[in-house]
Z-matrix of the N, CA and C atoms (Angstrom, degrees):
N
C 1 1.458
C 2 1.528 1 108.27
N 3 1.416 2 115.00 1 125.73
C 4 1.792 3 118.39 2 165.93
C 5 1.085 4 106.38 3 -110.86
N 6 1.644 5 113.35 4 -179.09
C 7 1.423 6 142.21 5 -167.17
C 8 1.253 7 83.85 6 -102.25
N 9 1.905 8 139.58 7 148.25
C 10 1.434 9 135.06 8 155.17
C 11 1.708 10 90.67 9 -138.82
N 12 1.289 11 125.35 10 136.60
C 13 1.089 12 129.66 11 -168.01
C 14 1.756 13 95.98 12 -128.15
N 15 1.527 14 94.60 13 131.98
C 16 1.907 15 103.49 14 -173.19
C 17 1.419 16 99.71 15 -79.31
N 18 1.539 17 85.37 16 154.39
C 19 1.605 18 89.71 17 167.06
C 20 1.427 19 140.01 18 -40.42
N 21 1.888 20 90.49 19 -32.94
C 22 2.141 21 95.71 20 -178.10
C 23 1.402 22 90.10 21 -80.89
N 24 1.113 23 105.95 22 -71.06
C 25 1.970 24 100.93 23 -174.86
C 26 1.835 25 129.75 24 -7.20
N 27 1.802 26 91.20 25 -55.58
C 28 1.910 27 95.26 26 172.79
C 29 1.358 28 87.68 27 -75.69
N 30 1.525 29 147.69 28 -33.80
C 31 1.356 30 113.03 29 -176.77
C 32 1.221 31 122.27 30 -71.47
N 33 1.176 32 120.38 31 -45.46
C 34 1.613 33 126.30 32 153.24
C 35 1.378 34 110.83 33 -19.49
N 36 1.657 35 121.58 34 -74.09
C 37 1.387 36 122.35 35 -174.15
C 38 1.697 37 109.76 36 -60.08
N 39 1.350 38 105.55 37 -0.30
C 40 1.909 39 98.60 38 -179.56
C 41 1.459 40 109.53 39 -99.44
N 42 1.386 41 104.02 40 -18.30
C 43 1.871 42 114.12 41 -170.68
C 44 1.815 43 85.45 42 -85.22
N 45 1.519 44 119.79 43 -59.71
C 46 1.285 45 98.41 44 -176.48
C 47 1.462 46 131.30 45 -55.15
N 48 1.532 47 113.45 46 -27.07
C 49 1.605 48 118.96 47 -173.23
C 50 1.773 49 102.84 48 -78.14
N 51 1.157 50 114.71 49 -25.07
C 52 1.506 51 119.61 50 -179.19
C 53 1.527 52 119.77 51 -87.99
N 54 1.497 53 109.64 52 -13.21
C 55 1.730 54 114.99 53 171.47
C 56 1.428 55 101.95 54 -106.32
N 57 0.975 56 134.56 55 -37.35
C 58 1.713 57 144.30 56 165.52
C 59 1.565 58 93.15 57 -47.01
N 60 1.338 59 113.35 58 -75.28
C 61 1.474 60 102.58 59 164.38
C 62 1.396 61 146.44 60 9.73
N 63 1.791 62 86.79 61 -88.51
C 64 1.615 63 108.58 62 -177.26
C 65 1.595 64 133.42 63 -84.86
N 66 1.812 65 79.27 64 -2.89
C 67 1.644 66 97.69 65 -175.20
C 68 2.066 67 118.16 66 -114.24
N 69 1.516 68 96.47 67 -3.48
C 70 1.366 69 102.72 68 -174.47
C 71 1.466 70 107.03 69 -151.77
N 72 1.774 71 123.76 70 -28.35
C 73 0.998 72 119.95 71 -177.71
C 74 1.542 73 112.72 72 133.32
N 75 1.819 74 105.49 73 146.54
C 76 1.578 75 86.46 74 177.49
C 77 1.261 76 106.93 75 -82.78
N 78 1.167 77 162.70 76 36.19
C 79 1.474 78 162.81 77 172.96
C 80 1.250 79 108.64 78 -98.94
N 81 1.346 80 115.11 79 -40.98
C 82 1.895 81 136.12 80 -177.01
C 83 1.631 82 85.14 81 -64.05
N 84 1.559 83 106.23 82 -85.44
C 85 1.230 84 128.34 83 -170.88
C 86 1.672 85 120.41 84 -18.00
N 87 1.420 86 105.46 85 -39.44
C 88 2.121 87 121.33 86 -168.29
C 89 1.448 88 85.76 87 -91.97
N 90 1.566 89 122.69 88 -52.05
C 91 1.415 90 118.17 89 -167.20
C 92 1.575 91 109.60 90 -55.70
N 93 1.201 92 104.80 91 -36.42
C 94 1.664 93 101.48 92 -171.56
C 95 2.091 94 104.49 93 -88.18
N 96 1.545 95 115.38 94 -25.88
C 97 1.578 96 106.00 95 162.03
C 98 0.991 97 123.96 96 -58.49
N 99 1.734 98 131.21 97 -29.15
C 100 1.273 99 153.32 98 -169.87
C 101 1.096 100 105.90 99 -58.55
N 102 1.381 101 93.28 100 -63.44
C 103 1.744 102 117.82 101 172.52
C 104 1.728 103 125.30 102 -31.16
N 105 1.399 104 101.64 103 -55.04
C 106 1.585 105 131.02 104 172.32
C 107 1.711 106 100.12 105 -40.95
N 108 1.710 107 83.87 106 -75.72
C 109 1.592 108 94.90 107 -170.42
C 110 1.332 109 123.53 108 -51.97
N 111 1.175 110 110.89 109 -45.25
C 112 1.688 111 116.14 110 176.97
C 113 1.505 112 106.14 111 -65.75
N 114 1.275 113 140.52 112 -37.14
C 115 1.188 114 155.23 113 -159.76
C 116 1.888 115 83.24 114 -52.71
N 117 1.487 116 102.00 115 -84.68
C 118 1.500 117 120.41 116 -164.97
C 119 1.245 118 116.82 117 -54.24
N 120 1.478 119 138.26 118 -14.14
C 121 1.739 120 163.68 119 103.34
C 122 1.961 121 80.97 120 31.61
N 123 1.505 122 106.53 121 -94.77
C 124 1.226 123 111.17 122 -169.40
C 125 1.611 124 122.89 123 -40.43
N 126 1.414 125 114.93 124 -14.75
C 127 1.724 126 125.54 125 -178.65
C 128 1.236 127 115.77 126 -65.03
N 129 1.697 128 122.80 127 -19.33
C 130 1.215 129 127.08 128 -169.33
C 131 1.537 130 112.46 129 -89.14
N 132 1.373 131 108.79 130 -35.83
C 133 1.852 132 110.96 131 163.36
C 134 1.503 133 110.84 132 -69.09
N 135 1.486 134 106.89 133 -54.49
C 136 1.724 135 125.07 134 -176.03
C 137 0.910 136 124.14 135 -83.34
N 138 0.928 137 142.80 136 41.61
C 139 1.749 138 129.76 137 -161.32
C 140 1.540 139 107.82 138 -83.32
N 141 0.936 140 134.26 139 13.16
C 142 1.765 141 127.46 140 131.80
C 143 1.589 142 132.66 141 -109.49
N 144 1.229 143 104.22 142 38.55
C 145 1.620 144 129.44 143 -153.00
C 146 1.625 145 90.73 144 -101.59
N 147 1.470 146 128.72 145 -13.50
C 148 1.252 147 118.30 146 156.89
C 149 1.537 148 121.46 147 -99.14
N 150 1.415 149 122.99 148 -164.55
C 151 1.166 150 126.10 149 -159.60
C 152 1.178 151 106.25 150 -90.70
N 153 1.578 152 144.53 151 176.87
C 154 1.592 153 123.18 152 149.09
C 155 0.965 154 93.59 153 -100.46
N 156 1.536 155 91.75 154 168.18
C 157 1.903 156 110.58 155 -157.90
C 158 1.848 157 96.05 156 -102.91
N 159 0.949 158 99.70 157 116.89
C 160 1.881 159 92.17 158 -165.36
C 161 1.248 160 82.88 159 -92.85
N 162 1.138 161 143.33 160 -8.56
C 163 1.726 162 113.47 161 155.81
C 164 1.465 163 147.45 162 -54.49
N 165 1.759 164 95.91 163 -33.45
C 166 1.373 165 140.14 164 -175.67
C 167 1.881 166 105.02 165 -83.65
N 168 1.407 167 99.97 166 -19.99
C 169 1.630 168 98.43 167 -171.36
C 170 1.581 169 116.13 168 -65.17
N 171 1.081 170 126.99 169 -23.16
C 172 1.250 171 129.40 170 -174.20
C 173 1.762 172 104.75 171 -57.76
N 174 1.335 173 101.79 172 -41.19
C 175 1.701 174 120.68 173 -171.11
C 176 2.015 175 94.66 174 -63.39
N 177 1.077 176 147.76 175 -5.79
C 178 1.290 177 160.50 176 -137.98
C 179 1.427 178 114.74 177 -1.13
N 180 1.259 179 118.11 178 39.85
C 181 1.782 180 137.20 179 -178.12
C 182 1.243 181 125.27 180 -75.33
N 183 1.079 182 106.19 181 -4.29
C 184 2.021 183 109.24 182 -167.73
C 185 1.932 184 96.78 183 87.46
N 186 0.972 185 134.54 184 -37.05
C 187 1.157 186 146.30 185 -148.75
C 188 2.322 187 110.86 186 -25.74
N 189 1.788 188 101.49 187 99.45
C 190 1.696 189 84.14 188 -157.74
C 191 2.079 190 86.68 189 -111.19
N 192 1.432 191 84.65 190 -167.83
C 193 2.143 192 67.77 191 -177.81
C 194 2.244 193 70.17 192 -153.41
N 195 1.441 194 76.78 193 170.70
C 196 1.702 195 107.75 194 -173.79
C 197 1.977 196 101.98 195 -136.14
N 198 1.263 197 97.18 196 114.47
C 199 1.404 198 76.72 197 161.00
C 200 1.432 199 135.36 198 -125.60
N 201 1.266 200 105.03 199 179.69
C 202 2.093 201 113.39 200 -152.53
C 203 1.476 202 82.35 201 -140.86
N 204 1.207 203 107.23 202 126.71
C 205 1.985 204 118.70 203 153.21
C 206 1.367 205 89.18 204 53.17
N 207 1.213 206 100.15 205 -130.05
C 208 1.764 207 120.24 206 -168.65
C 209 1.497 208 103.23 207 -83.26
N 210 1.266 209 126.16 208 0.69
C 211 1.474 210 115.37 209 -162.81
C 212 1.727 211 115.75 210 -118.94
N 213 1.415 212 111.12 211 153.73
C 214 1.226 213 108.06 212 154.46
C 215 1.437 214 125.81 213 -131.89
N 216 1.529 215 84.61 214 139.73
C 217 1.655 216 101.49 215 -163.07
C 218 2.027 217 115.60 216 -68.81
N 219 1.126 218 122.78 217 64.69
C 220 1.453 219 105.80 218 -151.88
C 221 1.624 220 117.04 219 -74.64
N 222 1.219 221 131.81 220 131.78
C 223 1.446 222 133.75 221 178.07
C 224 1.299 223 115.55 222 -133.26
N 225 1.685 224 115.70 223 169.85
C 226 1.152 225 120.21 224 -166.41
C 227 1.553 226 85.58 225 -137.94
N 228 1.528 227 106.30 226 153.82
C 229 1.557 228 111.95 227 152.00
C 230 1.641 229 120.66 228 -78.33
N 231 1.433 230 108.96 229 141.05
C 232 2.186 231 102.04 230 -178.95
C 233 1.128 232 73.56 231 -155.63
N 234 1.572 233 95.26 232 168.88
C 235 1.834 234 109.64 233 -161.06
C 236 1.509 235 121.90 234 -68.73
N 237 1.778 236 109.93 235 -18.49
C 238 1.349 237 112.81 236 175.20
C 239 1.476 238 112.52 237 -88.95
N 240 1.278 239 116.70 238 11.39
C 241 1.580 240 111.77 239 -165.11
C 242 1.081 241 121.92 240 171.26
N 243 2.042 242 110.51 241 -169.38
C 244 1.256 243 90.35 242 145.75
C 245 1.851 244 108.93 243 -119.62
N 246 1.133 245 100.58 244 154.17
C 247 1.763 246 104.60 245 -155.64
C 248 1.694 247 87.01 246 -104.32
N 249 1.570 248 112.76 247 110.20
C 250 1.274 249 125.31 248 146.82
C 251 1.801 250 126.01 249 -56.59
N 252 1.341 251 111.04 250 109.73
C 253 1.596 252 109.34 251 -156.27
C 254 1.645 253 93.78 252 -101.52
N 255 1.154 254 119.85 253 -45.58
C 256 1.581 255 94.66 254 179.18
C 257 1.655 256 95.27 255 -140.77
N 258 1.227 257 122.37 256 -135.71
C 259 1.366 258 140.55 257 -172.19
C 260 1.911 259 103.19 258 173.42
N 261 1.099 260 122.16 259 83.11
C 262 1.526 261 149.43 260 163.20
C 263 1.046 262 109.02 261 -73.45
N 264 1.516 263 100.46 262 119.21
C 265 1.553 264 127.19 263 -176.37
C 266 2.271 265 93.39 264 -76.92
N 267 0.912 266 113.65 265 105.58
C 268 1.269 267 116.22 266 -164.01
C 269 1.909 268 106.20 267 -72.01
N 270 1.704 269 123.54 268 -11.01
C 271 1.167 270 124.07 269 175.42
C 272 1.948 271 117.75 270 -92.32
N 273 1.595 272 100.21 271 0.20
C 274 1.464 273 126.42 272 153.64
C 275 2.006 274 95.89 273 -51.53
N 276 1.210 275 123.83 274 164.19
C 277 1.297 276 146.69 275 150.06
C 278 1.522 277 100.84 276 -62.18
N 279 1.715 278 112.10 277 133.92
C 280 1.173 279 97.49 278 162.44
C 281 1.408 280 145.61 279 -109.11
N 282 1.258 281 86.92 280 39.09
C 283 1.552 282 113.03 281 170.75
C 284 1.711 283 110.43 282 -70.34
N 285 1.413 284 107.35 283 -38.26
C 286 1.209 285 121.37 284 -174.44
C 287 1.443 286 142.08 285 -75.08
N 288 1.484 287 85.88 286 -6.43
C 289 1.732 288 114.25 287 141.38
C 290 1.720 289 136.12 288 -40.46
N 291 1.407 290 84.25 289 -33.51
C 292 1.835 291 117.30 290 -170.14
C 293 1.232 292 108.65 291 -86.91
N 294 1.579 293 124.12 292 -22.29
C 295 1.502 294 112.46 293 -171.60
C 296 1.123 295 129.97 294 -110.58
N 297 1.248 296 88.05 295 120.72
C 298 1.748 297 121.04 296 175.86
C 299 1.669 298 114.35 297 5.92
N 300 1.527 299 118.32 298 -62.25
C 301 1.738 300 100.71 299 160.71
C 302 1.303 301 131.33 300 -56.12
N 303 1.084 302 139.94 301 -16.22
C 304 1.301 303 143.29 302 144.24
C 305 1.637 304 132.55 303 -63.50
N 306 1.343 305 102.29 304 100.76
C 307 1.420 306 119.67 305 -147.71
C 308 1.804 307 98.53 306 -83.75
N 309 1.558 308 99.59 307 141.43
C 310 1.529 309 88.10 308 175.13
C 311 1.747 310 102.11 309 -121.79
N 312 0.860 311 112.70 310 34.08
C 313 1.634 312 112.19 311 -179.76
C 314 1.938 313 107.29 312 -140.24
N 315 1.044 314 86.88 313 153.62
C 316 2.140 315 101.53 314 -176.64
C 317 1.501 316 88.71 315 -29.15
């Protein structure tokens, strides 16, 4: 079992490392990506060791999330892995999980 991280997701993790950044520092900023990365570490023994995302259920994907600080880490199981689909700032509405620019696939 691997970690595969989607395209929005590392963009996600680049908008957070670049406002974490400019607003606290890059030291804050790595400490809290670190965070991310190590977080999902445990997905490779567990990979249903998070919650399901009953927002995401309608999509009928497995779709489960982990969370870190303010965030949730959301993933799905697919045959190469487990596929990290976004990273949701969880003080967003969570309606906003649901919309359509927010990609849940590679």
């Amino acid at each position: 079992m691997r970690i595969i991280w989607s395209d929005f997701a590392v963009s996600e993790l680049k908008d957070i490392f670049q406002y974490y950044k400019s607003v606290a520092g890059k030291n804050i900023a790595q400490k809290l990506i670190n965070g991310i990365f190590q977080s999902t570490k445990q997905l490779i023994k567990y990979p249903e060791s998070g919650q399901i995302e009953e927002s995401l259920r309608k999509l009928n994907e497995g779709h489960r999330y982990l969370v870190i600080s303010n965030y949730k880490i959301i993933y799905k199981k697919v045959k190469e892995g487990i596929l990290i689909t976004d990273v949701f700032d969880t003080r967003q509405s969570p309606e906003k999980i649901n919309n359509p620019k927010r990609k849940t696939e590679k």
